[in-house]
C-alpha positions as CSV (number, residue, x, y, z in Angstrom):
1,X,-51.9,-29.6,30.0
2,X,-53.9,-32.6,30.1
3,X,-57.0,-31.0,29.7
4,X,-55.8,-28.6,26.7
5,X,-54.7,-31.7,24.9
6,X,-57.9,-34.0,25.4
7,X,-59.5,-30.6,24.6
8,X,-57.8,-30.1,21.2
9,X,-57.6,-33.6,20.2
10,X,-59.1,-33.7,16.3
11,X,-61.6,-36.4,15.3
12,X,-60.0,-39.8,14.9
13,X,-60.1,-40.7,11.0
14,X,-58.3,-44.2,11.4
15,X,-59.6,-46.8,9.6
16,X,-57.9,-50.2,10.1
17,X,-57.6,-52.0,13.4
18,X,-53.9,-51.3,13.6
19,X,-54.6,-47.2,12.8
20,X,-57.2,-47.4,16.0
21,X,-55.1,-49.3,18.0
22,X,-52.5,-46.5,17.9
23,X,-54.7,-44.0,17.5
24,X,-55.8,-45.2,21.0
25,X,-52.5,-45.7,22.8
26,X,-51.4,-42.0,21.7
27,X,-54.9,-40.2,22.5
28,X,-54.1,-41.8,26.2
29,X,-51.1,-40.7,26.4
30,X,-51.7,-37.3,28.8
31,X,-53.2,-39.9,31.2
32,X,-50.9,-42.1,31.6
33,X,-48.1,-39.2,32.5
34,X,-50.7,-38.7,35.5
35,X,-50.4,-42.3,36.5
36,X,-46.6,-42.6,36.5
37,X,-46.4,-41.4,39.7
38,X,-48.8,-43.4,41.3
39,X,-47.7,-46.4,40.3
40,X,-44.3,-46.3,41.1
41,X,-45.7,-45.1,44.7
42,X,-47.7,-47.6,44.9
43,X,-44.7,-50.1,44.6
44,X,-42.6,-48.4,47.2
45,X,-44.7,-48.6,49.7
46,X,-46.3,-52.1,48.9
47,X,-43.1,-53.6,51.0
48,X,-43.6,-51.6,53.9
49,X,-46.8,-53.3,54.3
50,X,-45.8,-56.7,54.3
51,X,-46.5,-58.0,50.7
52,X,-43.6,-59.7,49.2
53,X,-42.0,-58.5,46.0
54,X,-43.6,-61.4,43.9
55,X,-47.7,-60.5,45.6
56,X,-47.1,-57.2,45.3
57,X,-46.2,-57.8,40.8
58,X,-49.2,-59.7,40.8
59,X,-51.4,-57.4,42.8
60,X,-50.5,-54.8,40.0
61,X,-51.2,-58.0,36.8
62,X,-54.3,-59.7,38.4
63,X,-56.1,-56.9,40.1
64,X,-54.9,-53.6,38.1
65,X,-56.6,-51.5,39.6
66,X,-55.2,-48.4,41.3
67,X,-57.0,-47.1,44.2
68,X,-58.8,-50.4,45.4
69,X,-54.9,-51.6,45.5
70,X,-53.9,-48.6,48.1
71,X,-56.8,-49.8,50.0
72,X,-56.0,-53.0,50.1
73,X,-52.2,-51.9,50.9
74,X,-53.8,-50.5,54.2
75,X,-55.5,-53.0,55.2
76,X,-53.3,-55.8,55.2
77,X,-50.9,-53.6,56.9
78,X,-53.2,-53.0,59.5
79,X,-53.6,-57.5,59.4
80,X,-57.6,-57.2,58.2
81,X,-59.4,-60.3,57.5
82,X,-58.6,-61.5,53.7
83,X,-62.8,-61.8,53.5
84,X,-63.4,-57.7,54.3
85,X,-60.3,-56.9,52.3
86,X,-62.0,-58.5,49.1
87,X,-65.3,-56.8,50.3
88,X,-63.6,-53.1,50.6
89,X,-62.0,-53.8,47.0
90,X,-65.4,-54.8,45.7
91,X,-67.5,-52.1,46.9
92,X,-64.5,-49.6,45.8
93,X,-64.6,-50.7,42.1
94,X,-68.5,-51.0,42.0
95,X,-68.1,-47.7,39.5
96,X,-66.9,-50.1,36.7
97,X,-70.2,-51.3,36.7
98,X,-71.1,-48.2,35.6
99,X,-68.7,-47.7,32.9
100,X,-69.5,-51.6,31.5
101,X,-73.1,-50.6,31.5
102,X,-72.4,-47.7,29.2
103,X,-70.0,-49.3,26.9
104,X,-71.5,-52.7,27.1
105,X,-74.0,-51.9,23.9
106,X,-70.8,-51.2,21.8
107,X,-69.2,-54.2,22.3
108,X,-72.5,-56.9,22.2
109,X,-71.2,-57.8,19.2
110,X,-68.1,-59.2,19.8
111,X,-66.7,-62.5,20.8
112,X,-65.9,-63.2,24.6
113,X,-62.7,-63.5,23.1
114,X,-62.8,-59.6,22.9
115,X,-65.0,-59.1,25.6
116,X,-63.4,-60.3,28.4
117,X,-59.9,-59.0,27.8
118,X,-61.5,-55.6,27.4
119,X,-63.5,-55.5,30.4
120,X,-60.2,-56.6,32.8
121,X,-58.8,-54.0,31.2
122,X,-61.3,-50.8,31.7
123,X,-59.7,-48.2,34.3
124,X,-61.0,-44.9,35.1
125,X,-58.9,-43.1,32.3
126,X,-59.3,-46.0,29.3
127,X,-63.1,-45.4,29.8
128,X,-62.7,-41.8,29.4
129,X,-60.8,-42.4,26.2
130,X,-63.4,-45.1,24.5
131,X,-66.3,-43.4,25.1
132,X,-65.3,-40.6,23.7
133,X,-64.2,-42.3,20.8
134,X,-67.9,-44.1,20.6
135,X,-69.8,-40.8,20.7
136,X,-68.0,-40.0,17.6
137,X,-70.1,-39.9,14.7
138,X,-67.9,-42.0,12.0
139,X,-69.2,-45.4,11.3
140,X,-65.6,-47.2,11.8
141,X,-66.2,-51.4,12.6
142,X,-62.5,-51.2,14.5
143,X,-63.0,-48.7,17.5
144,X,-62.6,-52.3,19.4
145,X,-59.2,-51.9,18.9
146,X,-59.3,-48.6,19.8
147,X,-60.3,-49.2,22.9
148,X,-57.5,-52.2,23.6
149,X,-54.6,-49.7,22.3
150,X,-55.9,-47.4,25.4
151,X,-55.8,-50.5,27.5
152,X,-52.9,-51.7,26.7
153,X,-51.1,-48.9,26.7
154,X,-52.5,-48.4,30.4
155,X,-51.6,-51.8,31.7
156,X,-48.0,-52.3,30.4
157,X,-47.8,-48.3,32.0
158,X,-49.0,-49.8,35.6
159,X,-46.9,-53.0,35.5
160,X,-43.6,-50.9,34.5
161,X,-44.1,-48.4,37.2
162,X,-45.0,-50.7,40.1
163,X,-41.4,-52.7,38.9
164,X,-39.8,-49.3,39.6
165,X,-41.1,-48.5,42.6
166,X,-40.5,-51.7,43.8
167,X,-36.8,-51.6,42.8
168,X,-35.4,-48.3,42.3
169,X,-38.2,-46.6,44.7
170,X,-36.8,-48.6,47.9
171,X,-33.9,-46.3,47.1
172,X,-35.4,-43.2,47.5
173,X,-36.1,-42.1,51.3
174,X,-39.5,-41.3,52.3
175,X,-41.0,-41.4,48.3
176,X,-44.1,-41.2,49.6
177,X,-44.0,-37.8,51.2
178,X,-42.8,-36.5,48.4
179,X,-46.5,-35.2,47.2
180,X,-46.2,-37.4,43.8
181,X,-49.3,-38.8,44.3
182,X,-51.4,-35.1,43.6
183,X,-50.8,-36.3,39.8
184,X,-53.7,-38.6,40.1
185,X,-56.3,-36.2,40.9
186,X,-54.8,-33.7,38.5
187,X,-55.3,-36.5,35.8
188,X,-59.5,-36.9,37.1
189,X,-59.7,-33.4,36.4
190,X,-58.2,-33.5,33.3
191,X,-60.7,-36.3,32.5
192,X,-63.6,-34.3,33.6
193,X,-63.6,-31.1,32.3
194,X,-63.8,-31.6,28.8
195,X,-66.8,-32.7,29.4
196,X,-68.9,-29.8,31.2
197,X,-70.3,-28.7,28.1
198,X,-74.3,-29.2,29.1
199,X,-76.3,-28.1,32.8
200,X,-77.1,-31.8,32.9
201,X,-73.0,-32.9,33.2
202,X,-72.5,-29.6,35.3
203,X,-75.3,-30.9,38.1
204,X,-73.9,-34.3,37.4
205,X,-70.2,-33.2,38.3
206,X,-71.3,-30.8,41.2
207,X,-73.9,-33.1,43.0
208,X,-71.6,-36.2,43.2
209,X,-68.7,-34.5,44.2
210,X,-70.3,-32.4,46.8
211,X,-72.3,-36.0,48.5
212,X,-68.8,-37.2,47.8
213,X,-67.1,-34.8,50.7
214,X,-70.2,-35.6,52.9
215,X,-70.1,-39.1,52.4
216,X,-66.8,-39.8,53.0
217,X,-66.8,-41.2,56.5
218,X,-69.3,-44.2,55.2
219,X,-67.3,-47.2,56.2
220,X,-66.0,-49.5,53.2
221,X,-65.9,-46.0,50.7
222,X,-69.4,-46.5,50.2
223,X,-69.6,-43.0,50.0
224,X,-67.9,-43.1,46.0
225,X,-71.1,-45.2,45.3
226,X,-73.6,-43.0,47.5
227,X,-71.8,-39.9,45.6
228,X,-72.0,-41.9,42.2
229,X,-75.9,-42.5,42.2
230,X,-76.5,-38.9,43.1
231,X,-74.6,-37.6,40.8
232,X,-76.5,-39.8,38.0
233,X,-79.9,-38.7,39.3
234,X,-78.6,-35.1,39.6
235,X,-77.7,-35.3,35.8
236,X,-81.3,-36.8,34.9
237,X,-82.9,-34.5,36.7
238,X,-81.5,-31.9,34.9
239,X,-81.6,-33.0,31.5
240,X,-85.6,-33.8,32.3
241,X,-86.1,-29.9,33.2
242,X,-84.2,-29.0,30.1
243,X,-86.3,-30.4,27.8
């Protein structure tokens, strides 16, 4: 479902800040019903591993930033040194640097006012959303605010869901076997498909998620990165024989 709709949706047409900020927030919808669940896990079993109600609010407002937070749920369970925790989380989110290198031209132009907001901001699935609205071939001066409706959208999403897991999922026994959390990858798919339209994003796709599996034992998921790099070189590779 979340790949037919990404699929199908038309070219944006909005023209005024508040008609891409919208535009935005509804074109991420799909993803965000993907991230529901993992949220409101996320908040259920933050108690269980020793972070108060309050750290475990403002793990979700200050870091926002799904995975590297499970991680980090782990390890101060199993009482790691603050220093390495902040070193696992860093290496884990290294692929942002990715994404602000390929959205970074778009947004020279602005303030810091606007750049610095959006870059806290930029998950996995908001970066899906505002590039594709980039590559698209209007000349509109607002997809900015494109861009922050995604985010937005996104972060009050993340927020709302860890509150329920930490209130209304301490109710529910054993949430976390429940098998909610096979929504996220579902959602990564649905991210990815639509765009396997060339060889280039094929090798791309295949590579890194092959040196992925392989890589997985590196300590400090260093494999995401390894996996990452290969799958960019993969992709130039093959564009380079195409032409």
């Amino acid at each position: 479902m979340i790949t037919q709709s990404m699929a199908r949706s038309k070219p944006n047409t909005a023209t005024s800040p508040r008609a891409e900020f919208w535009a935005g927030a509804r074109d991420t919808f799909p993803l965000v019903v993907g991230a529901i669940p993992f949220g409101i896990i996320f908040g259920t079993l933050a108690a269980g591993s020793g972070l108060s109600f309050a750290g475990t609010a403002a793990m979700s407002a200050f870091v926002f930033a799904g995975s590297s937070q499970f991680i980090a749920l782990g390890l101060i369970a199993a009482a790691t040194s603050w220093p390495f925790i902040v070193l696992t989380t860093f290496v884990v989110n290294l692929r942002h640097a990715l994404y602000s290198a390929t959205l970074a031209p778009q947004v020279k132009h602005l303030s810091a006012g606007w750049q610095i907001p959006l870059a806290f901001w930029l998950t996995d699935e908001t970066f899906v959303i505002a590039a594709n609205r980039y590559n698209r071939g209007d000349a509109s001066p607002h997809k900015h605010w494109y861009w922050l409706g995604s985010a937005i959208f996104m972060y009050a999403n993340w927020q709302l869901c860890t509150w329920l897991g930490l209130t209304v999922g301490q109710l529910i026994p054993d949430a976390a076997a429940w098998g909610l959390d096979f929504a996220m990858p579902v959602t990564f798919l649905g991210m990815v498909v639509p765009y396997l339209k060339s060889r280039p994003m094929l090798a791309a796709v295949v590579v890194s998620g092959v040196v992925a599996v392989l890589a997985y034992p590196m300590p400090n998921k260093l494999g995401l990165i390894v996996a990452a790099v290969a799958g960019i070189v993969a992709g130039m590779v093959a564009e380079k024989m195409r032409r």
